[in-house]
Steps between C-alpha positions, in 0.01 A plus 500: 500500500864635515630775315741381281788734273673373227837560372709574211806298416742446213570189365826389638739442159603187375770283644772389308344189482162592459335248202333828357836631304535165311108509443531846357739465279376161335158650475662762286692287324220316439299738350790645280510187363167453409436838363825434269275242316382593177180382317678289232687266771157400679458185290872432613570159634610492878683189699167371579352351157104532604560914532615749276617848611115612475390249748757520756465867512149419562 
């Protein structure tokens, strides 16, 4: 068996056009948005007449 050593590197930072910026900031978005809902707009309707805001908040 060899003897093996391990190193310590950092994380190279994102590109420009790294996917993970967009992602970011939608997840955030995202979850401003659905802590902006209040309890008396769950029964809401939404564009999809089989939900309401309840059920697509799931």
């Amino acid at each position: 068996m060899e003897p093996t050593t391990a190193t310590t590197t950092t994380p190279a930072p994102f590109g420009v056009d790294d996917p993970r910026h967009v992602f970011g900031r939608a997840v955030a978005v995202g979850t401003a948005t659905v802590a902006a809902v209040r309890p008396d707009q769950l029964d809401g309707p939404t564009p999809c007449s089989e939900m309401d805001v309840r059920h697509l908040l799931g």
